[in-house]
py3Dmol code that shows the C-alpha trace and the ligand (Angstrom):
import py3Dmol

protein = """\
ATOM      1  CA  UNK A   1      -0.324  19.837  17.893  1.00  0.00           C
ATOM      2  CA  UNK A   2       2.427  22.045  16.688  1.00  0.00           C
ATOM      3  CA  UNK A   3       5.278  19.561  16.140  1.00  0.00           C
ATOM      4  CA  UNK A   4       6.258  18.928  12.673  1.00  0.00           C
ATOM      5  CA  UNK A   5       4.700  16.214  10.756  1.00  0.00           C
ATOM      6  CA  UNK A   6       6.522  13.025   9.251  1.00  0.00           C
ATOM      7  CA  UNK A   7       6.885  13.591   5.235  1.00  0.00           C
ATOM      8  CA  UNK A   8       9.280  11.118   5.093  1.00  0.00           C
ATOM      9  CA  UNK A   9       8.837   8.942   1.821  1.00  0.00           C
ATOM     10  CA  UNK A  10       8.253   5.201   1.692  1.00  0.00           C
ATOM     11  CA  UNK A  11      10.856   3.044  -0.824  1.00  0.00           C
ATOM     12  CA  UNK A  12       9.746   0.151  -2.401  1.00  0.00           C
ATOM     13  CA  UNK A  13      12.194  -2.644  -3.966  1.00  0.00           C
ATOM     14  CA  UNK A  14      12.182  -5.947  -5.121  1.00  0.00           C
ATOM     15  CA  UNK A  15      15.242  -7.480  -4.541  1.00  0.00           C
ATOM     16  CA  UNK A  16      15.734 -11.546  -5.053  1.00  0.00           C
ATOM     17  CA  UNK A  17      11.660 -12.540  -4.887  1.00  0.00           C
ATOM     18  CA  UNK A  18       9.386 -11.467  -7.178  1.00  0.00           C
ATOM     19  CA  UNK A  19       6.489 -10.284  -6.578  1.00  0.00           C
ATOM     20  CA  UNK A  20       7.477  -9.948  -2.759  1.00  0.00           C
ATOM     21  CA  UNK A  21       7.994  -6.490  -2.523  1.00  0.00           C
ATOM     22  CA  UNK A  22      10.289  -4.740   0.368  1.00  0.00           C
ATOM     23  CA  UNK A  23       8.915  -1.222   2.192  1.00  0.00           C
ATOM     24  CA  UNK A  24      11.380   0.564   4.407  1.00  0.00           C
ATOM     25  CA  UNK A  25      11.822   4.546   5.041  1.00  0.00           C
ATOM     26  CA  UNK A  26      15.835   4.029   3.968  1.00  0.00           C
ATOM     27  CA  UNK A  27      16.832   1.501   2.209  1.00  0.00           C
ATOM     28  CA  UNK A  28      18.317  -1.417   3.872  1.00  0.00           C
ATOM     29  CA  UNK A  29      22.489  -2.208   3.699  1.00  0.00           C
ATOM     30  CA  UNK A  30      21.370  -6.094   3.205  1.00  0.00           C
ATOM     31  CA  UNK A  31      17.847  -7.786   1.804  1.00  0.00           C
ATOM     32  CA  UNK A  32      16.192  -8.905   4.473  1.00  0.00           C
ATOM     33  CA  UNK A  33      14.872 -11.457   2.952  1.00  0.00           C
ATOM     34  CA  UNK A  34      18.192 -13.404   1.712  1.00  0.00           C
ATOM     35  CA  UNK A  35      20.834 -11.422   3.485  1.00  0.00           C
ATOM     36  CA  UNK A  36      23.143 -10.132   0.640  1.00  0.00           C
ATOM     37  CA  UNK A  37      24.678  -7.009   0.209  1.00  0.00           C
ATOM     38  CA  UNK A  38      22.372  -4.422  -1.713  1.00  0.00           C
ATOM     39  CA  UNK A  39      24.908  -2.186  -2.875  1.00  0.00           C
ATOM     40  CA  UNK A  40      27.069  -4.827  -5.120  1.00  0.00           C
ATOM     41  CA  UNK A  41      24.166  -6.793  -6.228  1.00  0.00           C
ATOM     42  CA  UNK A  42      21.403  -6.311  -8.665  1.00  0.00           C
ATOM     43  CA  UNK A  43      17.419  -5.907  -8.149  1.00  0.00           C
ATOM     44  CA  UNK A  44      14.292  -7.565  -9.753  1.00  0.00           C
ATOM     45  CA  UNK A  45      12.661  -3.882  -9.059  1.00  0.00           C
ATOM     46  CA  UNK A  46      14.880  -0.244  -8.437  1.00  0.00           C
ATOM     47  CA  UNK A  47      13.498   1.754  -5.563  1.00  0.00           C
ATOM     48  CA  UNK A  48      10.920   4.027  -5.863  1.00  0.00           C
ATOM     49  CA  UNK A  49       8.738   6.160  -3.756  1.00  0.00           C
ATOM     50  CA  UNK A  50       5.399   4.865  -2.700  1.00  0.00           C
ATOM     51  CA  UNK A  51       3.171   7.887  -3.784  1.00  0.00           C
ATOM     52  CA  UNK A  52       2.096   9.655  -0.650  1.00  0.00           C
ATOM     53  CA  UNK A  53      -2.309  10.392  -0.315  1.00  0.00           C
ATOM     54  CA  UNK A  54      -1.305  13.840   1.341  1.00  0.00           C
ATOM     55  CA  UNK A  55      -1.121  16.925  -0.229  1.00  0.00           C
ATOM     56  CA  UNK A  56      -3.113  20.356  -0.461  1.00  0.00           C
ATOM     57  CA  UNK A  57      -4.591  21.304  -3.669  1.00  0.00           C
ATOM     58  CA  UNK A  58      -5.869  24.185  -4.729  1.00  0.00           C
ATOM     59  CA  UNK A  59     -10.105  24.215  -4.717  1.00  0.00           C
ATOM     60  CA  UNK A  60     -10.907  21.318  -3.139  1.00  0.00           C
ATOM     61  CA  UNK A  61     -12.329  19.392  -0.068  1.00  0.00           C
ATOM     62  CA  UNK A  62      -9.532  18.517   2.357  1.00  0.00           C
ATOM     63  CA  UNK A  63      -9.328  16.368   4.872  1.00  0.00           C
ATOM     64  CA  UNK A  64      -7.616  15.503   8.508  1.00  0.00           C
ATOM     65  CA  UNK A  65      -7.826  13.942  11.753  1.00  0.00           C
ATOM     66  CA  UNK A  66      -9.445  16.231  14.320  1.00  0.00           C
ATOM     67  CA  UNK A  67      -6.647  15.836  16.867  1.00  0.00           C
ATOM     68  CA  UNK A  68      -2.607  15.208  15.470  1.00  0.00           C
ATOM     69  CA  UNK A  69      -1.631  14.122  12.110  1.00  0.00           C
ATOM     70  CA  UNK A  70      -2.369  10.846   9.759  1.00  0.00           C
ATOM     71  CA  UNK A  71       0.549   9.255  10.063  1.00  0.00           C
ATOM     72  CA  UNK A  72       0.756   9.354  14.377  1.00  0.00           C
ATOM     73  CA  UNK A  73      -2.794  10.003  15.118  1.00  0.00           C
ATOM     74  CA  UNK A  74      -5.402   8.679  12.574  1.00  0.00           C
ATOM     75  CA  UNK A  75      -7.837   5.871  13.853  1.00  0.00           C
ATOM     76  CA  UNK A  76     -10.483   5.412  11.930  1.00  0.00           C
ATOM     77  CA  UNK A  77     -12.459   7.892   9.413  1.00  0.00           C
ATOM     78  CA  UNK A  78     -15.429   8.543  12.249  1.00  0.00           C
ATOM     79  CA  UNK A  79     -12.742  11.094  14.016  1.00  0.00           C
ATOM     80  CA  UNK A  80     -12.044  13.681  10.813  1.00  0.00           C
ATOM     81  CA  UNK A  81     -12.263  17.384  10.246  1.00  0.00           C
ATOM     82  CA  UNK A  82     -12.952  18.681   6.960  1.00  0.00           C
ATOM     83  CA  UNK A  83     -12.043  22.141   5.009  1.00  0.00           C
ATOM     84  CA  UNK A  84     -11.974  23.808   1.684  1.00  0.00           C
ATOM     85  CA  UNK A  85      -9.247  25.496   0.012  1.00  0.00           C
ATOM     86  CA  UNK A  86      -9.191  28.606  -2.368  1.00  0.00           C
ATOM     87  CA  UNK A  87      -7.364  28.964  -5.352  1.00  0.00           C
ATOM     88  CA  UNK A  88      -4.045  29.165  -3.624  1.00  0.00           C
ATOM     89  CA  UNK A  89      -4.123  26.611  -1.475  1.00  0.00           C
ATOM     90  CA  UNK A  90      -5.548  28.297   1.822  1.00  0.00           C
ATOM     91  CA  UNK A  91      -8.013  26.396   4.121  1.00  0.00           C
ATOM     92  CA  UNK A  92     -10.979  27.300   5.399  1.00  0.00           C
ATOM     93  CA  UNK A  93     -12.676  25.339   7.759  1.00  0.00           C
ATOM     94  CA  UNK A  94     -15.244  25.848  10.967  1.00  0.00           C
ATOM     95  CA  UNK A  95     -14.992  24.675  13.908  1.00  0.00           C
ATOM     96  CA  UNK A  96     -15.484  25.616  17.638  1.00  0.00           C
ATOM     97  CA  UNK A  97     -13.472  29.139  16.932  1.00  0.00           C
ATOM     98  CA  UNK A  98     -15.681  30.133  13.956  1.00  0.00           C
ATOM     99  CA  UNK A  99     -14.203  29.568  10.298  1.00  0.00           C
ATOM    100  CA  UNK A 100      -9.946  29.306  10.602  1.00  0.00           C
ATOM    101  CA  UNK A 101      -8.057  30.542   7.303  1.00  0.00           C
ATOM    102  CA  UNK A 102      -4.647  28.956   6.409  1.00  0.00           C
ATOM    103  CA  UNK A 103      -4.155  27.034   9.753  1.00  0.00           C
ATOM    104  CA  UNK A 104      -0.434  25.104  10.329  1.00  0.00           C
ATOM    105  CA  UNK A 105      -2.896  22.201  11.060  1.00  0.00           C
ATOM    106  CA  UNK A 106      -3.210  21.694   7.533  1.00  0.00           C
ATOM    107  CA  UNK A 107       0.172  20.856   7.354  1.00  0.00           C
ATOM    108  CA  UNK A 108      -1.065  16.962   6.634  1.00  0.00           C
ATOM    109  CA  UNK A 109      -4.001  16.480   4.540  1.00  0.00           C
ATOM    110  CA  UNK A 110      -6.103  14.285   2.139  1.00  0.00           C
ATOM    111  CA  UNK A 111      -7.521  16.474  -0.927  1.00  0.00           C
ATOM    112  CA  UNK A 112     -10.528  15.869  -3.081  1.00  0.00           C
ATOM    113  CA  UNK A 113     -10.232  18.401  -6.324  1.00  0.00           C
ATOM    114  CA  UNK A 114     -13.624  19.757  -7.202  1.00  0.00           C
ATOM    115  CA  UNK A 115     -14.165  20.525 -10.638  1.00  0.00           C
ATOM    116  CA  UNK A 116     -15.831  23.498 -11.163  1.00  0.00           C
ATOM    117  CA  UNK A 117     -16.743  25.560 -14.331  1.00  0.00           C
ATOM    118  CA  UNK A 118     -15.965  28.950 -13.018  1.00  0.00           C
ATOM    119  CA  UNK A 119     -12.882  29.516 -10.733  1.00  0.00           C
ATOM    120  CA  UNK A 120     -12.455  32.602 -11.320  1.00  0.00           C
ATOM    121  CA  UNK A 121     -14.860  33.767  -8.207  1.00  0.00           C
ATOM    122  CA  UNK A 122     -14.415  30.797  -5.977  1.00  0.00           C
ATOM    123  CA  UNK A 123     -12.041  33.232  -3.598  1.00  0.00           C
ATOM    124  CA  UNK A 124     -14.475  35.489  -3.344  1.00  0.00           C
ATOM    125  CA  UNK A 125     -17.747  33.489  -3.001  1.00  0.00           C
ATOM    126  CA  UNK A 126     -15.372  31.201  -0.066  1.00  0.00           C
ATOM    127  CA  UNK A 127     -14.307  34.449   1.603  1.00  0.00           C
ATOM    128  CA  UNK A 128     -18.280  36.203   1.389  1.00  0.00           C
ATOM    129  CA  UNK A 129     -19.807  32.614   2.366  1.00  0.00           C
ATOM    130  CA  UNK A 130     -17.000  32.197   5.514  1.00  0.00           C
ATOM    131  CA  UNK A 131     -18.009  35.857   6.631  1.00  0.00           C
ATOM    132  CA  UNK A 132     -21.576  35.303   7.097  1.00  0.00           C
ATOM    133  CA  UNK A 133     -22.956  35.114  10.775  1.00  0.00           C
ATOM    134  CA  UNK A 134     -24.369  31.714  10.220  1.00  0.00           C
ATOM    135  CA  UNK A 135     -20.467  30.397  11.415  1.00  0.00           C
ATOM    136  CA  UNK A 136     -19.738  32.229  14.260  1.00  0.00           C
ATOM    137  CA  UNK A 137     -18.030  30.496  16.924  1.00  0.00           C
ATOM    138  CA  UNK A 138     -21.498  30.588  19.242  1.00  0.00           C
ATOM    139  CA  UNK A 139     -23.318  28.589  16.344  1.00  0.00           C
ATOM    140  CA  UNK A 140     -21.408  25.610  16.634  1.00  0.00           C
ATOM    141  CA  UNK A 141     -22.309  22.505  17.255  1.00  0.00           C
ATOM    142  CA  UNK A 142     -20.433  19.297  17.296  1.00  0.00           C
ATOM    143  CA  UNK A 143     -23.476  17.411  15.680  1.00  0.00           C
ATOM    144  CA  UNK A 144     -25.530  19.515  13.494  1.00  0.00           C
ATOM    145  CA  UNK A 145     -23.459  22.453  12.519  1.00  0.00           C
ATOM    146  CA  UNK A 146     -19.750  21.500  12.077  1.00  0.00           C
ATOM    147  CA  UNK A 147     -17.253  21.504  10.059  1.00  0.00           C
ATOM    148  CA  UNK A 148     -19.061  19.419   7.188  1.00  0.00           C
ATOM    149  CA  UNK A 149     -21.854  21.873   7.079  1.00  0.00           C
ATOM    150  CA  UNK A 150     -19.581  24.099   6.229  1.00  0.00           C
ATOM    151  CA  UNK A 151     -18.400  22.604   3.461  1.00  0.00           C
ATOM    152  CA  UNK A 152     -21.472  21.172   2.143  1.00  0.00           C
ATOM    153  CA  UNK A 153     -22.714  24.581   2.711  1.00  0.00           C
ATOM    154  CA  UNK A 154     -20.435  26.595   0.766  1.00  0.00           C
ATOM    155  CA  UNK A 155     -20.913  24.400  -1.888  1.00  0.00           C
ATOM    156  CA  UNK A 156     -24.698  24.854  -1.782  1.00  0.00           C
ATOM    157  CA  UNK A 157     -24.285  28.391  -1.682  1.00  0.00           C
ATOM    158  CA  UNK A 158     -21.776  28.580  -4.539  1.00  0.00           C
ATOM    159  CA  UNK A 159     -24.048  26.024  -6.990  1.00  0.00           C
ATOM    160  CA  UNK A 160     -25.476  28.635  -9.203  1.00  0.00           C
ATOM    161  CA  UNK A 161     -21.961  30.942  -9.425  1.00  0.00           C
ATOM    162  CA  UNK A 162     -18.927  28.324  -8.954  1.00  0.00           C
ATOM    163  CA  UNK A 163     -20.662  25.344 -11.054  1.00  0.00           C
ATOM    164  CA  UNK A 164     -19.159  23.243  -8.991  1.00  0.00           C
ATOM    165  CA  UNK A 165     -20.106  19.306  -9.645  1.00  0.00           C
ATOM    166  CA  UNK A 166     -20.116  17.193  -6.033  1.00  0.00           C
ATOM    167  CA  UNK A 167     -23.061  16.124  -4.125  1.00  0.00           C
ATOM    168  CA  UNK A 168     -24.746  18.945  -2.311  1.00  0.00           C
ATOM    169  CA  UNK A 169     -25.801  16.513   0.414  1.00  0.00           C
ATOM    170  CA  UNK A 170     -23.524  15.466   3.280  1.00  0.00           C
ATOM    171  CA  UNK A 171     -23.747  11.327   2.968  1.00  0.00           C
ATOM    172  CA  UNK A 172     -23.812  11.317  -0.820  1.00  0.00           C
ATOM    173  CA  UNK A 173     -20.486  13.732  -0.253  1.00  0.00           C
ATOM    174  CA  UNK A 174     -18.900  11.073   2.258  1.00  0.00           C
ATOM    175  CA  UNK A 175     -19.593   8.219   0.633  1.00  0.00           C
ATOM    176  CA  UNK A 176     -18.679   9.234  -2.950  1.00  0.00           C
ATOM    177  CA  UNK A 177     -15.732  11.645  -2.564  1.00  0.00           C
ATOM    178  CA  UNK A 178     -14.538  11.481   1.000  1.00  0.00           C
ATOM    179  CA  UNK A 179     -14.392   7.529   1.981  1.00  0.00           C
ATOM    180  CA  UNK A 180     -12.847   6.034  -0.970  1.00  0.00           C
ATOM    181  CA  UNK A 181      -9.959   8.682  -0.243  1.00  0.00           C
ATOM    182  CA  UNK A 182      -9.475   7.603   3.551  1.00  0.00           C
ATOM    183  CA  UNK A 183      -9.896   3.856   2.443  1.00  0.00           C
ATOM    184  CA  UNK A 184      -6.590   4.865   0.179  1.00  0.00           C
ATOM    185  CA  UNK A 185      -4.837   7.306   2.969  1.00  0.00           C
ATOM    186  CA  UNK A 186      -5.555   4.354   5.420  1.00  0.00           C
ATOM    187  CA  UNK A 187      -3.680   2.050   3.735  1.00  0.00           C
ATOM    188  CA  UNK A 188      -0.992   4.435   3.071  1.00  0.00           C
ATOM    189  CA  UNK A 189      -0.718   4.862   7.290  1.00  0.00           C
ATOM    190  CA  UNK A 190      -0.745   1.060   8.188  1.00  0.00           C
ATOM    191  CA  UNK A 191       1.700   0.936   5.805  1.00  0.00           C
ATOM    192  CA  UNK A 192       4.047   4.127   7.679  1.00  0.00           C
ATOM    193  CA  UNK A 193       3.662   2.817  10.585  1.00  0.00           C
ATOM    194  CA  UNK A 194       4.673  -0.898   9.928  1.00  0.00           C
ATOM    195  CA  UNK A 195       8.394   0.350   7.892  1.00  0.00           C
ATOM    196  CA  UNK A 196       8.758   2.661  10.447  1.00  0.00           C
ATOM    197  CA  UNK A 197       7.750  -0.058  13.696  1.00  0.00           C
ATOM    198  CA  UNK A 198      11.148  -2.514  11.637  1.00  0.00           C
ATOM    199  CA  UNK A 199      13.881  -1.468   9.378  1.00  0.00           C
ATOM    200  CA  UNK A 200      11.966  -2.960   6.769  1.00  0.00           C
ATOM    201  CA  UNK A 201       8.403  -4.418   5.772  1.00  0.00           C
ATOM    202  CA  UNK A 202       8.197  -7.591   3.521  1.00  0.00           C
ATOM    203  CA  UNK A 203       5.117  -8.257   1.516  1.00  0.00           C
ATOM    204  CA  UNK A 204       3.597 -12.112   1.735  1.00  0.00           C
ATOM    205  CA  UNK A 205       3.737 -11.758  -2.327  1.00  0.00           C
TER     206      UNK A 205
END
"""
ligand_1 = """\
1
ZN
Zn 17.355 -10.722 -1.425
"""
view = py3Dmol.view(width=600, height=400)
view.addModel(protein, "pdb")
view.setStyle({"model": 0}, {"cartoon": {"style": "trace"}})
view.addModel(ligand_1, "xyz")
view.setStyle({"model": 1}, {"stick": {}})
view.zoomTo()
view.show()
């Protein structure tokens, strides 16, 4: 899945309604809802940009559809792959190959900061913790050693160094950091793909 993923903002404007607000990826030559001329007429609400979920911070959890990108591919949040990122920005994550560093894939993501009380050897403890034999490629498994493990793993391993404060236990992790961000990047790709399916997208209010 090499071809390049949709950044392409969403606009927002109210135009003759308010309250009923208009989505579209370029901003329409008439309203769609009464027909007049955008350019020589004034708006209840100037356009802006509906902020985006994606982007890739540095030390934190991120977050993508196994197979293509958000916006094209996402389904629902049972089909995701998870990584961690090092003070620049770089992913790690484990999968099938072993652990990946700074994969294109990544192009797209969700990202969970993590605060932690001593960044200074994240880098290191990532790059020590990714090295160990524990994530080869032959100790993979799609159920009970994956890409979460990982995760939930490093930050286990890093407790006592990193002081990192998340849930060191995969549901608790999922249900308090991870879901409420796909509930949010969800909503953010019906929303895509609805402005980009018409010109424009009318809200009922
Ligand atoms: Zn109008």
């Amino acid at each position: 899945m090499n071809a390049p993923v949709s950044t392409e903002p969403i606009f927002c404007f109210e135009h003759c309604q308010k309250g009923r607000k208009i989505y579209a990826l370029q901003i329409p030559g008439e309203c769609p809802l009464c027909g007049v001329l955008l350019a020589s007429s004034e708006l209840i609400l100037p356009p802006f940009r509906v902020p985006s979920p994606f982007s890739r911070s540095p030390h934190s959890l991120v977050i993508r559809p196994t197979i293509g990108s958000f916006l094209r591919d996402y389904k629902n949040a049972r089909d995701l792959h998870i990584g961690i990122t090092n003070s620049k920005g770089l992913v790690h994550d484990y999968n099938e190959k072993g652990v990946n560093f700074g994969s294109s894939s990544w192009e797209q993501c969700v990202s969970v900061p993590l605060q932690c009380r001593n960044a200074r050897r994240w880098d290191a403890e990532l790059r020590n913790f990714s090295a160990h034999g524990d994530w080869f490629p032959q100790n993979y498994s799609e159920s009970d050693h994956n890409c979460l493990d990982f995760v939930v793993g490093f930050l286990r391993h890093a407790e006592a160094t990193v002081r990192v404060s998340a849930p060191l236990c995969k549901e608790q992790l999922c249900a308090e950091l991870i879901l409420p961000r796909m509930t949010q990047a969800a909503k953010y790709v019906t929303l895509y793909r609805r402005v980009s399916a018409e010109t424009a997208y009318v809200s009922a209010s």
